[in-house]
SEFI-139784 format. One line per 4 residues: their letters; for each residue x, y, z of C-alpha. Coordinates in nm, 3 decimals, always signed. Each point is the difference from the previous one (the first is absolute). Layout:
// residues N
A	X/Y/Z; ...;
***
This chain:
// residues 156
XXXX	-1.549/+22.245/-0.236; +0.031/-0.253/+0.265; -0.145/-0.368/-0.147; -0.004/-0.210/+0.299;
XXXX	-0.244/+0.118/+0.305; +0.123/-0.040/+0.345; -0.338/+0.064/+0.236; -0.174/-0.286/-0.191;
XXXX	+0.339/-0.236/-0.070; +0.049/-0.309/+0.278; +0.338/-0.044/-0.001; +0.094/-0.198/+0.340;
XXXX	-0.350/-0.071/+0.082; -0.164/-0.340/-0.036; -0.314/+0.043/+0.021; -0.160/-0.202/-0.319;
XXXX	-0.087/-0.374/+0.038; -0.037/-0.272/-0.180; -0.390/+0.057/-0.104; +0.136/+0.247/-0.212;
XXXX	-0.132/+0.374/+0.143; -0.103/+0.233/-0.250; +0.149/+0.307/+0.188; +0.032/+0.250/-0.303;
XXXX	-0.155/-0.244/-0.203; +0.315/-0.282/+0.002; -0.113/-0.275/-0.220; +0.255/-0.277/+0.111;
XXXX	+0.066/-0.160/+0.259; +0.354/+0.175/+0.220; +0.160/+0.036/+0.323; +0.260/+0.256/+0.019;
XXXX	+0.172/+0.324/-0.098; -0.255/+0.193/-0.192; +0.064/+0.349/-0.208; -0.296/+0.171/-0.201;
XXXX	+0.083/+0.171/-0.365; -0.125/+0.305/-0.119; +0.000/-0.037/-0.352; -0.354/-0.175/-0.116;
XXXX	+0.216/-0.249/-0.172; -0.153/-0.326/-0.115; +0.137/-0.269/+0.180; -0.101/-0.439/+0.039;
XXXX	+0.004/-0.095/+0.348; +0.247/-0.253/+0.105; +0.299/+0.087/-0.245; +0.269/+0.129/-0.001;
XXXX	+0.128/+0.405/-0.090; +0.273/+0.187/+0.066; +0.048/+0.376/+0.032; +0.168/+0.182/-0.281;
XXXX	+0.220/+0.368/+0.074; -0.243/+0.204/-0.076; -0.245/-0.181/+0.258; -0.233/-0.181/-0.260;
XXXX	-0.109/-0.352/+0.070; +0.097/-0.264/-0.267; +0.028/-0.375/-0.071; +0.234/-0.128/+0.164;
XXXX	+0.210/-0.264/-0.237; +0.355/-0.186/+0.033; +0.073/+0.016/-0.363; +0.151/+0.394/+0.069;
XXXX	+0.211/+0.165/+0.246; -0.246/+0.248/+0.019; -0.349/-0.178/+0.066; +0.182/-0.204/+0.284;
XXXX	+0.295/+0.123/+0.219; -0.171/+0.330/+0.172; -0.326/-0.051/+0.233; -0.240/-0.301/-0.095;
XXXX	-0.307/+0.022/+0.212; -0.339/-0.207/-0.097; -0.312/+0.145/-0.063; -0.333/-0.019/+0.195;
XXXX	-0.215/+0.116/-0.194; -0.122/+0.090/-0.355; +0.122/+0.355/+0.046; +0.328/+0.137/+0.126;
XXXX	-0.186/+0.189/+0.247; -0.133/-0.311/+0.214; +0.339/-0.081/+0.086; +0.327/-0.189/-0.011;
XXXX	+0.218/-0.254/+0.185; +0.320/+0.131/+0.106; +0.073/-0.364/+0.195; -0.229/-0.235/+0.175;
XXXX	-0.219/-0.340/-0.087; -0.229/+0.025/-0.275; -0.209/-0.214/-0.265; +0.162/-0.004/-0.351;
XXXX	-0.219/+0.041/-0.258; +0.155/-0.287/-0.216; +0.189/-0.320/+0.101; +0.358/+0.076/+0.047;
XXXX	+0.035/-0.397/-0.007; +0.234/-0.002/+0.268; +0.016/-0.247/+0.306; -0.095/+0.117/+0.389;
XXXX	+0.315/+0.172/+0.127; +0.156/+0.040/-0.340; +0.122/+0.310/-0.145; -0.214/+0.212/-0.292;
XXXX	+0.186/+0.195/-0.222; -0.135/+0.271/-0.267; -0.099/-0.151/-0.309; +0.067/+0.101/-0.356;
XXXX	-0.373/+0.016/-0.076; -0.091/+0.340/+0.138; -0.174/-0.001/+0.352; +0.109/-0.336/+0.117;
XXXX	+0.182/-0.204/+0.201; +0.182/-0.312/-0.085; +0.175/-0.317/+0.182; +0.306/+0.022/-0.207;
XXXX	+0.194/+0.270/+0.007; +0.029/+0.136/-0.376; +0.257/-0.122/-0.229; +0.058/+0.217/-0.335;
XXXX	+0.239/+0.237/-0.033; -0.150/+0.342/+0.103; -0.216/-0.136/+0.239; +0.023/+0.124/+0.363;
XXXX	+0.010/-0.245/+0.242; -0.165/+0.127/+0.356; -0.159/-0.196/+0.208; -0.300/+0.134/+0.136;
XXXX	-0.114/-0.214/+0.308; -0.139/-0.352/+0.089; -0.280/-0.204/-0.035; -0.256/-0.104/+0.254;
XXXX	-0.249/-0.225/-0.089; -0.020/-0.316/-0.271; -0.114/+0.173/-0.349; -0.383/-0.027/-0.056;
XXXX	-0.070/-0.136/+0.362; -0.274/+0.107/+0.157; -0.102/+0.357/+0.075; +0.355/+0.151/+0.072;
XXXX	+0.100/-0.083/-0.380; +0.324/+0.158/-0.099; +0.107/+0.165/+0.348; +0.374/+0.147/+0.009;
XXXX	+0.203/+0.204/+0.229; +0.064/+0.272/-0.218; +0.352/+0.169/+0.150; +0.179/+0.100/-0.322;
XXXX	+0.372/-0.019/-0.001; +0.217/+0.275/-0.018; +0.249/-0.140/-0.172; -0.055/-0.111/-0.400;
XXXX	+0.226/-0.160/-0.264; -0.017/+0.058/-0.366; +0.030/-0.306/-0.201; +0.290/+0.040/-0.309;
***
């Protein structure tokens, strides 16, 4: 069957602030493009999955080719169905520890993002957007432009 919903999906709009609305019962804090799962998945808002072949929702994780160089979207909420970030600003659940304006790459601990791009052989290396705001600062703590790149490099 068909896992993503389009009538309830906001891709192109921008119509969720920075108080966080709770349209479909987001729990973090997003502006951006917006796609709702089927599948009752659980998911922790604010990290980061990726979309397997057969349309599942999984950690996403730079230590395999497979949990990091297809679509990496970040969850809203603690269920696949309250929705995902395609691309767009949003509050990271954890510290990526990266400076304003720096890139964020996916991290080798599953769901994360890191400053430093990863270095052991295996590892993916894909950046995944930028950071906004100082870490721990204030109530916009650990905002990012999430924009995944296309493009990926496997470390050997």
């Amino acid at each position: 069957g068909n896992l993503i919903t389009a009538p309830t999906s906001k891709i192109g709009r921008r119509n969720l602030d920075w108080a966080g609305t709770t349209e479909a019962g987001v729990a973090v804090n997003v502006q951006g493009d917006v796609i709702y799962h089927t599948a009752t998945t659980a998911t922790t808002a604010g990290e980061f999955y990726y979309m397997a072949t057969n349309g599942n929702v999984i950690l996403a994780d730079a230590d395999t080719l497979a949990s990091s160089t297809g679509l990496l979207m970040v969850a809203l909420g603690t269920n696949a169905t309250k929705g995902f970030l395609l691309r767009g600003v949003v509050q990271l659940r954890t510290n990526p520890d990266a400076d304003p304006g720096a890139p964020i790459y996916l991290s080798t601990t599953a769901e994360k993002a890191q400053a430093a791009a990863p270095t052991g052989t295996g590892d993916v290396v894909r950046v995944l957007g930028y950071q906004l705001t100082p870490n721990e600062e204030g109530d916009n703590v650990n905002v990012c432009y999430f924009n995944p790149d296309n493009t990926w490099v496997e470390l050997t």
